[in-house]
N, C-alpha and C positions, 0 to 999 in steps of 0.2 A: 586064232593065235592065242595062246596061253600068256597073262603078262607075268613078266620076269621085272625082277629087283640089278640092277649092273650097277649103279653106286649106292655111295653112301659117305657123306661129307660132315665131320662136324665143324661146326661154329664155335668163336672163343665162347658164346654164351650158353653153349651144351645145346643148340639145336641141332638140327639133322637136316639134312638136304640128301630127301633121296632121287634117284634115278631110274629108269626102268622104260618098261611097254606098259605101264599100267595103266588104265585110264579112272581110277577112281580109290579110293582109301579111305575105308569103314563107311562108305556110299557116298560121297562128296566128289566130286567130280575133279581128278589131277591126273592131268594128260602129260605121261612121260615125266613130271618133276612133282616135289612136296614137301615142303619144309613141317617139320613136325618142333614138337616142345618136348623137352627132355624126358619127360614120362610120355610118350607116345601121341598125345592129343596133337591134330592137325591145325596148325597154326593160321587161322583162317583169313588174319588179314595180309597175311603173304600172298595165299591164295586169290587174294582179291586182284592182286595185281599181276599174277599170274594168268587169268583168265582163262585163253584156252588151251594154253600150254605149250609143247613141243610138239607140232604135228609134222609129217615132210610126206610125198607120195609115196614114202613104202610103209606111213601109221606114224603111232604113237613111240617116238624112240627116244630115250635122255643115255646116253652112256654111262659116264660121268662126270663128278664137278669138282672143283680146285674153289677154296675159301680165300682168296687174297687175304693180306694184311688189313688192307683199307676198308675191308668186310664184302667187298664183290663178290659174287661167284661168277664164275668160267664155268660152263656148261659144252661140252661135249656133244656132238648129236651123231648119227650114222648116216643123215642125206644132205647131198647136197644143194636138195632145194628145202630145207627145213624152214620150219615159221617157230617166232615165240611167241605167244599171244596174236598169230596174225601178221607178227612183220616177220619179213625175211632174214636169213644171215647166213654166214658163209662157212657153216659146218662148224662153230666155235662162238658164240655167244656168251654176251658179258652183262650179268643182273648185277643193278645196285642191291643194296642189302635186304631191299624193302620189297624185293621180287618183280620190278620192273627191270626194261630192255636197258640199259647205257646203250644211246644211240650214237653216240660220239665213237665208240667200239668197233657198232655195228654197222658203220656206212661205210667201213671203208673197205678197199676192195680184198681184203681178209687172203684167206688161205684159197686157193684155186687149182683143182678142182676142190675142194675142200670137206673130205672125211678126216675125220681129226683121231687119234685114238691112243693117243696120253698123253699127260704135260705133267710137268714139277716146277716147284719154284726154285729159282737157284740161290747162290748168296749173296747174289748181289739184289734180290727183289726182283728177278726177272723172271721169266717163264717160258720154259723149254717145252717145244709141242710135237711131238711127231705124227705124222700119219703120212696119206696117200697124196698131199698136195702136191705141186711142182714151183710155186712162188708164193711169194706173202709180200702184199701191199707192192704189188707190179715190180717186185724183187726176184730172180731166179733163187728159188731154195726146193731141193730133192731130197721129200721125209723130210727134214727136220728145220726149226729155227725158233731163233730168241725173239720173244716179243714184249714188250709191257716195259 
């Protein structure tokens, strides 16, 4: 499989979050996500926490990512059984700023079946997600709903 680029997120601070099948950037090892520094250099203590990335059984996949306010990112993924660094989540995954999981996010019983495949933020600070799920947090919702 050839890897592709599908996002590209920036930060108030002018970094980048990107997204993809990629499994690595300028040889350093980043599975599906990479935060880079505004001239390009891969920001390696992101990476640290990062570990092994976005894996699911069909490879390496990050769609894309939504930057919160409060500096998180919302990561997108295409499997329903995705890992980030190893733990699971429910096709929608939420990093603190520092490139770790928010497990608080991610244990709850999220989006079901859960392929996620776009969000925005609205005006009131909330976050609009649509995809292929049919509930969010043992709520009936078809496509779409507010979360955050």
């Amino acid at each position: 499989m050839a890897s592709s680029l599908y996002g590209v997120s920036v930060q108030a601070d002018g970094k980048l979050i990107l997204t993809g099948t990629f499994t690595s950037y300028n040889g350093v090892s980043a599975n599906g996500i990479a935060r880079l520094f505004p001239d390009g250099t891969l920001d390696t203590d992101f990476m640290a926490n990062v570990g092994t990335g976005l894996t699911s059984d069909t490879g390496t996949y990050g769609l894309r990512t939504v930057v919160l306010p409060n500096g998180q990112i919302l990561v997108h993924t295409a499997s329903v059984n995705g890992k980030y660094n190893g733990q699971p989540h429910h096709g929608l995954a939420r990093l603190n700023p520092d490139g770790t999981m928010d497990m608080e996010f991610n244990k709850a019983p999220g989006l079901i079946p859960s392929y996620t495949d776009f969000s925005t933020k609205d005006d009131q600070g909330g976050l609009v997600v649509i995809g292929t799920f049919t509930s969010h947090n043992g709520q009936p919702r078809k496509y779409i709903t507010r979360m955050i």
